[in-house]
C-alpha positions as CSV (number, residue, x, y, z in Angstrom):
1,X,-5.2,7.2,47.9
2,X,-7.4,4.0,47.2
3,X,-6.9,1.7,44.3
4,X,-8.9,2.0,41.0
5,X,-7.2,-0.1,38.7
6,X,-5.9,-3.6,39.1
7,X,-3.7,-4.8,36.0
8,X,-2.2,-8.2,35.9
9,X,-0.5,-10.8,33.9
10,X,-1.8,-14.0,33.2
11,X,0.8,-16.7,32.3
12,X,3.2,-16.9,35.7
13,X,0.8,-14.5,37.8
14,X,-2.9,-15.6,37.7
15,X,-2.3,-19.2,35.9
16,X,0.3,-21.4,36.4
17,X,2.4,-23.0,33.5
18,X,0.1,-26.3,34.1
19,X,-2.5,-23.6,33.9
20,X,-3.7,-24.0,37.2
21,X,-5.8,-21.2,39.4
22,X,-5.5,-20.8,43.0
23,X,-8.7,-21.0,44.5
24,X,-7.4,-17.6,46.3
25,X,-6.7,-15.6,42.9
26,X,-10.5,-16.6,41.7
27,X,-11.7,-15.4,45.3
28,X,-9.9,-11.8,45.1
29,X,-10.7,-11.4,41.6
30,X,-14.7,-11.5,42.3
31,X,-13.5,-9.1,45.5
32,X,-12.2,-6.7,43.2
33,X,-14.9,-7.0,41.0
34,X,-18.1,-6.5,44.1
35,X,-15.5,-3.7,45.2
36,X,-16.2,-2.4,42.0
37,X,-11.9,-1.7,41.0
38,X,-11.3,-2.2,38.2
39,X,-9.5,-5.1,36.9
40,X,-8.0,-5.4,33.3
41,X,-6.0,-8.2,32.1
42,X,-2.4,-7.3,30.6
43,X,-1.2,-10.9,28.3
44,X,0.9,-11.2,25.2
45,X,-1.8,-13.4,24.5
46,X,-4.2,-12.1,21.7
47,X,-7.5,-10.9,22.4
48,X,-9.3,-13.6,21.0
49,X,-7.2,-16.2,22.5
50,X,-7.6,-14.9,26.4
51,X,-11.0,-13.7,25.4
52,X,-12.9,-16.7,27.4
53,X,-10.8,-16.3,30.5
54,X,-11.2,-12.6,30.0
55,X,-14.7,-13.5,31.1
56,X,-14.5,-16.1,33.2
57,X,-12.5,-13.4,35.5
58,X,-15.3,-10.8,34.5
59,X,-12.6,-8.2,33.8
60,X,-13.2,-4.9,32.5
61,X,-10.2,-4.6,30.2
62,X,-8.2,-6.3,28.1
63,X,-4.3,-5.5,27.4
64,X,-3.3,-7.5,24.8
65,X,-0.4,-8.3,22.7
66,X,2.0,-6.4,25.0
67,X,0.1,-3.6,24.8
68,X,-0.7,-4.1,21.3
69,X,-4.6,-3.8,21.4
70,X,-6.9,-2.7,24.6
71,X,-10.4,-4.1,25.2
72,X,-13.0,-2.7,26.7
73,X,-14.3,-6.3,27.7
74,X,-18.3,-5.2,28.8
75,X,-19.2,-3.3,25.0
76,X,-16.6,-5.4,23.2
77,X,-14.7,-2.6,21.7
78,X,-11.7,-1.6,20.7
79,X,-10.1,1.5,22.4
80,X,-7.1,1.0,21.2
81,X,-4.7,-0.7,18.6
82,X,-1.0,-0.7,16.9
83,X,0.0,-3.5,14.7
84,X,3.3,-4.1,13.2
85,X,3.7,-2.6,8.9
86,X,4.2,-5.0,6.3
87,X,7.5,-3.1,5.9
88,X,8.5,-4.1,9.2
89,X,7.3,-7.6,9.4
90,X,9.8,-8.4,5.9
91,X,12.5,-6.3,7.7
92,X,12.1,-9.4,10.8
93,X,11.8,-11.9,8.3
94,X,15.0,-10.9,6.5
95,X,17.3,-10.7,9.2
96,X,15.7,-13.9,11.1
97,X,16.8,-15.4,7.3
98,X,20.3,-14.0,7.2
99,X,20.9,-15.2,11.1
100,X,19.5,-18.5,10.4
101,X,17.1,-17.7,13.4
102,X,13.6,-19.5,14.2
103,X,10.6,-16.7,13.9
104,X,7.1,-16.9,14.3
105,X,3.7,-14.4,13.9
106,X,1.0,-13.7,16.2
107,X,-2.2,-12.2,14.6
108,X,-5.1,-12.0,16.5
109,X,-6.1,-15.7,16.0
110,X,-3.6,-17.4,14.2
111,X,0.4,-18.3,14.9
112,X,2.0,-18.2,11.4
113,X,5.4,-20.4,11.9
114,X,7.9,-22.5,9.6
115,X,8.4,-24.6,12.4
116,X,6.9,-25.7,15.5
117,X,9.9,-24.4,18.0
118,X,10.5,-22.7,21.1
119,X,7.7,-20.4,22.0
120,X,4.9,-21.8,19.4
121,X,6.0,-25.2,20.1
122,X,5.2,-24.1,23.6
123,X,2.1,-22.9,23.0
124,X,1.1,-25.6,20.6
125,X,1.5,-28.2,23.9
126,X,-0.9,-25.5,25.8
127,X,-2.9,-25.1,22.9
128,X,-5.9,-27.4,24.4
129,X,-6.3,-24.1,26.7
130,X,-6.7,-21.4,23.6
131,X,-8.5,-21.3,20.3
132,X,-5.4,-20.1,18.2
133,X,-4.6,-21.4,14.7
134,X,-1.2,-22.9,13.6
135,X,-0.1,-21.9,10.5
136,X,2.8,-23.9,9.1
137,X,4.6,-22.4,6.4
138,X,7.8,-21.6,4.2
139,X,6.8,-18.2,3.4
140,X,5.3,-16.4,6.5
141,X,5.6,-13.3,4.7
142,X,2.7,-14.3,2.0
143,X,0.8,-16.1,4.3
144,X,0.4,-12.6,6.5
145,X,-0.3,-11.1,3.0
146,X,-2.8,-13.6,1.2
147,X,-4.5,-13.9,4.3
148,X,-4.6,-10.5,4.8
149,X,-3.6,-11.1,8.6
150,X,-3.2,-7.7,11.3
151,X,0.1,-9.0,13.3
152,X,1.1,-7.2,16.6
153,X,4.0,-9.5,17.8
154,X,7.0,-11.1,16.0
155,X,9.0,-13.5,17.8
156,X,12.8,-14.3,17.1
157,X,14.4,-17.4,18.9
158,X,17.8,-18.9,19.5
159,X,19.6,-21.3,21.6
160,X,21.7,-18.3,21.9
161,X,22.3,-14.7,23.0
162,X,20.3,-12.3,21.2
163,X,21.5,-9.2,21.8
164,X,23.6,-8.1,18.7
165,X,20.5,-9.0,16.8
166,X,18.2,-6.8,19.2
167,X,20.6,-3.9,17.8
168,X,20.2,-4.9,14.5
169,X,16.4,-4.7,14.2
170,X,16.1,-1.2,16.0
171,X,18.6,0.4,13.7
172,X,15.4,2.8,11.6
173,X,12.8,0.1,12.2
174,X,10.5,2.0,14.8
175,X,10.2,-1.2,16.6
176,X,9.7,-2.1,20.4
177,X,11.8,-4.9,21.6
178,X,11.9,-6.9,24.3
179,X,14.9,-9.5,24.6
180,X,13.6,-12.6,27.4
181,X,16.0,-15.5,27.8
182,X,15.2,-18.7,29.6
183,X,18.1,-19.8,31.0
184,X,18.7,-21.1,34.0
185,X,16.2,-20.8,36.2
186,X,13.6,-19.6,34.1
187,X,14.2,-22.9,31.5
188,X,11.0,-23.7,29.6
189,X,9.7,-26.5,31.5
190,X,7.1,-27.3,29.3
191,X,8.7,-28.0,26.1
192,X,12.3,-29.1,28.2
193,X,14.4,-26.3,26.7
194,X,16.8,-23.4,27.2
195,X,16.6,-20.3,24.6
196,X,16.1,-16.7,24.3
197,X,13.9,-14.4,22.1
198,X,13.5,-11.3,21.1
199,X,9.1,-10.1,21.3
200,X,9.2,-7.3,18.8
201,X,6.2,-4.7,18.2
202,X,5.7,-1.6,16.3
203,X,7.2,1.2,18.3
204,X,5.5,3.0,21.7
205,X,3.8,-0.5,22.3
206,X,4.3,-2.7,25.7
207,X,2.0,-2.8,28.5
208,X,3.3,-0.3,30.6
209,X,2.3,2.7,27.5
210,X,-0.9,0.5,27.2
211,X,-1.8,0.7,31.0
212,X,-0.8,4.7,30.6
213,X,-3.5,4.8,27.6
214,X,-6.1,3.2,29.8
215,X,-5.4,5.1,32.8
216,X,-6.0,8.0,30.9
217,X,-9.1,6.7,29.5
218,X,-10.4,6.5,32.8
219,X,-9.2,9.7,34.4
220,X,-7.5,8.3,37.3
221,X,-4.0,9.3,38.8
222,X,-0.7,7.0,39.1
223,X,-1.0,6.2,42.8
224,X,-4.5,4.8,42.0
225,X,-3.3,1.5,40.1
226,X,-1.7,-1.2,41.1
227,X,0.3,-3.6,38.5
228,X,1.2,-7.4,39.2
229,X,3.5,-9.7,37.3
230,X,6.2,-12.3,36.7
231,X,8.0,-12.0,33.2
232,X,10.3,-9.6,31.7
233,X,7.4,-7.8,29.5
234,X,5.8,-6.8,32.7
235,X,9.0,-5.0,34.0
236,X,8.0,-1.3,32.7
237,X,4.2,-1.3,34.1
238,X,5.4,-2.7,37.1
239,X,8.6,-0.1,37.5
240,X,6.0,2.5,36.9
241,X,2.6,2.0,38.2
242,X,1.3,3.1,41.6
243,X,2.0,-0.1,43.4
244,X,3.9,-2.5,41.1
245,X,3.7,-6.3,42.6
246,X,6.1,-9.1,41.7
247,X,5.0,-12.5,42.1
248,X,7.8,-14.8,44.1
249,X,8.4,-16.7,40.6
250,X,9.4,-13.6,38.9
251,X,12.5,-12.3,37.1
252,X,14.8,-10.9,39.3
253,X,14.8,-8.0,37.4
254,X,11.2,-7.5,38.0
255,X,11.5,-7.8,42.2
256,X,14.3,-5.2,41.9
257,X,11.9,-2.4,40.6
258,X,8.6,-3.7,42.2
259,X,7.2,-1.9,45.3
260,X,6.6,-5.6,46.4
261,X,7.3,-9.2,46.1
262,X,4.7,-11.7,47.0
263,X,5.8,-14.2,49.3
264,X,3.5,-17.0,47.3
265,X,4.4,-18.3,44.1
266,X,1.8,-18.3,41.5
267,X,0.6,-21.7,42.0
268,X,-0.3,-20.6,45.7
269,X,-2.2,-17.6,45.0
270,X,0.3,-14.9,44.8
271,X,-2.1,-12.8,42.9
272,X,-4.1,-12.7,45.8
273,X,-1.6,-11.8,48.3
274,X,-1.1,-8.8,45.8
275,X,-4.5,-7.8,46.1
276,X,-5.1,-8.3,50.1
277,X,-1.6,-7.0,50.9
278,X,-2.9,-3.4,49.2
279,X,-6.9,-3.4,49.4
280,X,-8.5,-4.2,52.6
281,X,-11.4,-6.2,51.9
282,X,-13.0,-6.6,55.5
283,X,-15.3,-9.5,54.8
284,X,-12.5,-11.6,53.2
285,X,-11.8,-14.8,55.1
286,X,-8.0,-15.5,53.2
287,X,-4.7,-15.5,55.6
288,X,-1.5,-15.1,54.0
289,X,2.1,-15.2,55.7
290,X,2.1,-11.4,54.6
């Protein structure tokens, strides 16, 4: 059966952590698109944050906050949204207090932090590429509510294991939690840094339950979409989808479920092997070592 959907990650799978496109990703992106497949981005990023790259791919959908909130990018509207409760947000807070653990917010266009560290540091040195706003604060918790600010993701970060914490939080919070360390090999390169964090949502939300509810949407079967991706939140839509693709960067744990791994890295285009490896495009003029 032919492929109808093509979801991908961004950060490690399209773009490089320098932010650089392959010339070959852009070329099988406007393949997909004259094939008419549809293509739908799947980020952690906000909406309104990957919103111009949303449309300088000329995708049809948006995933975004791990599955938080779904796009339909051509009318603009929201099919589909979850955001975390007040309740839960102070329940975070608390035991991010307690711990003595860095957290941060993500609303749609704003990153409400105490502290520039870890992941928002990280994204305040790639801020020149998005239109988010930092928030510095003491009391995230009245920022969210004197703003009155919708957050999907919560991030807890240590220079340590997470994983007793992990239990903590899920014991009667209805939360989704994913626990990503970068150690190792997958150190943070950008801000020079090993750590780990915890990207928490209200529960049922990550982008394999978001690629369900869009697959749905359009009526079309399992064995008609193809997911690609690098990072630890793409592990479920990859496990699960049609044809799940791991780029050659990606977490080992990711190539163990995928039904491939790219031979590229990101920066040379492993998108695009994903997409000619599957979907023969007869007019297309790229060779990879496939």
């Amino acid at each position: 059966m032919s492929i109808k959907l093509i979801a991908s990650d961004l950060d490690g799978t399209i773009i490089d952590e320098n932010n650089f496109i392959s010339p070959n990703n852009i070329t099988a992106i406007n393949d997909i698109n004259n094939q008419n497949i549809n293509f739908a981005i799947c980020t952690g990023k906000s909406y309104s944050i990957s919103k111009s790259l949303c449309s300088k791919f000329d995708a049809q959908y948006g995933i975004f906050g791990n599955g938080s909130h779904i796009v339909d990018l051509k009318t603009g509207k929201s099919i589909y949204k979850n955001v975390l409760s007040i309740e839960q947000i102070e329940n975070c807070i608390n035991i991010a207090k307690k711990y003595n653990l860095h957290i941060h917010a993500y609303s749609d266009k704003e990153i409400i932090t105490p502290k520039l560290k870890y992941m928002d540091l990280r994204n305040y040195k790639l801020n020149f590429f998005s239109n988010s706003k930092f928030l510095i604060t003491d009391n995230i918790l009245e920022c969210i509510k004197q703003n009155n600010l919708s957050i999907f993701q919560i991030v807890i970060s240590s220079d340590f294991s997470l994983d007793n914490i992990k239990d903590k939080l899920l014991h009667n919070n209805n939360l989704s939690i994913t626990i990503i360390s970068k150690f190792g090999k997958y150190k943070d390169m950008i801000i020079d840094k090993e750590y780990e964090y915890l990207s928490i949502s209200s529960k049922n939300t990550d982008k394999n339950q978001a690629l369900d509810f869009l697959k749905n949407y359009l009526g079309l079967k399992n064995d008609e979409v193809m997911a690609v991706g690098d990072n630890l939140n793409d592990f479920s839509m990859i496990k699960h989808s049609g044809i799940g693709v791991a780029v050659a960067n990606a977490y080992d744990e990711i190539k163990n479920v995928a039904t491939y791994t790219t031979k590229n890295n990101v920066s040379q285009g492993a998108f695009a092997e994903a997409v000619y490896k599957f979907i023969d495009f007869n007019d297309n003029n790229i060779k990879f070592n496939l």
